[in-house]
C-alpha positions as CSV (number, residue, x, y, z in Angstrom):
1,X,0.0,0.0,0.0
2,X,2.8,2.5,0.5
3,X,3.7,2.3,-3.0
4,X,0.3,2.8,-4.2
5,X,0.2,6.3,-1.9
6,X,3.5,6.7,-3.1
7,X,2.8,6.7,-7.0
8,X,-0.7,8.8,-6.5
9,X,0.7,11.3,-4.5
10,X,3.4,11.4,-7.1
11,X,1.1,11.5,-10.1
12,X,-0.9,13.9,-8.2
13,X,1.5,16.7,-8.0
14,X,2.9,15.6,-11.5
15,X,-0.6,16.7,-13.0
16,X,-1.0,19.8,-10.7
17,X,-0.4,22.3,-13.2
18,X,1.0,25.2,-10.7
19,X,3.3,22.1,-9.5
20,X,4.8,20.6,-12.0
21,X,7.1,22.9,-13.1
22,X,8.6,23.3,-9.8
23,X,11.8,21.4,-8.0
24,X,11.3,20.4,-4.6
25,X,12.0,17.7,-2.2
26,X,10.0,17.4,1.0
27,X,8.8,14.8,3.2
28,X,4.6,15.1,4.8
29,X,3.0,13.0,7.0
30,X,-0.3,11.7,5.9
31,X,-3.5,10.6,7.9
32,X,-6.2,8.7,5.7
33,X,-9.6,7.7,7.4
34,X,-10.2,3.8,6.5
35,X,-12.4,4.8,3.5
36,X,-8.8,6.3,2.0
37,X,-9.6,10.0,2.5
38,X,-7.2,12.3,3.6
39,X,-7.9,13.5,6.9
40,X,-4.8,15.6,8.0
41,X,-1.4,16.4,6.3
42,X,1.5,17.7,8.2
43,X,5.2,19.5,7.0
44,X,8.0,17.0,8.1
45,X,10.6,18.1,6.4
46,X,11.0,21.2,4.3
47,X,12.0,21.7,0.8
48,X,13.5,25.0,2.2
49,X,11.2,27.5,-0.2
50,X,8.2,27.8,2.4
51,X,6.0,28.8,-1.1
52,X,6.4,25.7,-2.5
53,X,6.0,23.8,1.1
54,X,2.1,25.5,0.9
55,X,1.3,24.9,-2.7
56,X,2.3,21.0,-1.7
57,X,0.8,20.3,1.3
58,X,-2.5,22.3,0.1
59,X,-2.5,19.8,-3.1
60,X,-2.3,17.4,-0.9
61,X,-4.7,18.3,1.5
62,X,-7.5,18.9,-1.3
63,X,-6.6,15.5,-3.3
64,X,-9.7,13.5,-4.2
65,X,-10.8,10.1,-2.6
66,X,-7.8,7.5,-2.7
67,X,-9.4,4.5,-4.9
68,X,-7.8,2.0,-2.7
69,X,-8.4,1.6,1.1
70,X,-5.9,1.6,3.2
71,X,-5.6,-2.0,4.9
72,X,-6.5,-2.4,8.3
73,X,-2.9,-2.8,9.9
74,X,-1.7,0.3,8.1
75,X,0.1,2.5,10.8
76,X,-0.7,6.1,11.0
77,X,1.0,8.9,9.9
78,X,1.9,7.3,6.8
79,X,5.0,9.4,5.8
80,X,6.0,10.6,2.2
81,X,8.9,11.9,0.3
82,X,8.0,13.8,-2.5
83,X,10.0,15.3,-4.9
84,X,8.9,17.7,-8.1
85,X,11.6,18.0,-11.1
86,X,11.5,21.1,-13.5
87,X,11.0,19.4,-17.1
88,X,13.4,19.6,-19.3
């Protein structure tokens, strides 16, 4: 299940067009209720541009239902790196 959050959260921000054309590297912690929505994100680590921190971690916040739920024994905060690359 981590990969899964880890490749939608990824895709996520990939098709968030005030996103994508950024380079970051952060790390949030992630609540999901057990019908996979997203209940609370935190800031773990920075990505040192507190712009960019916002913009992430509000994408993240307003992300649509997961379409997998998270399995029972799933430990909470679930924590992610995420990392946006200019293109190009």
């Amino acid at each position: 299940y981590s990969q899964f959050l880890a490749f939608t959260f990824q895709r996520l921000l990939r098709e968030n067009p005030d996103l994508r054309s950024l380079a970051f590297s952060l790390q949030a912690d992630v609540w999901l209720s057990a019908v996979g929505e997203i209940t609370r994100v935190e800031l773990v680590k920075s990505s040192g541009n507190p712009q960019v921190d916002e913009q992430v971690i509000s994408a993240l916040r307003t992300a649509p239902h997961l379409s997998e739920r998270p399995p029972a024994s799933l430990t909470l905060p679930v924590r992610l790196s995420l990392q946006g690359r200019r293109p190009g």
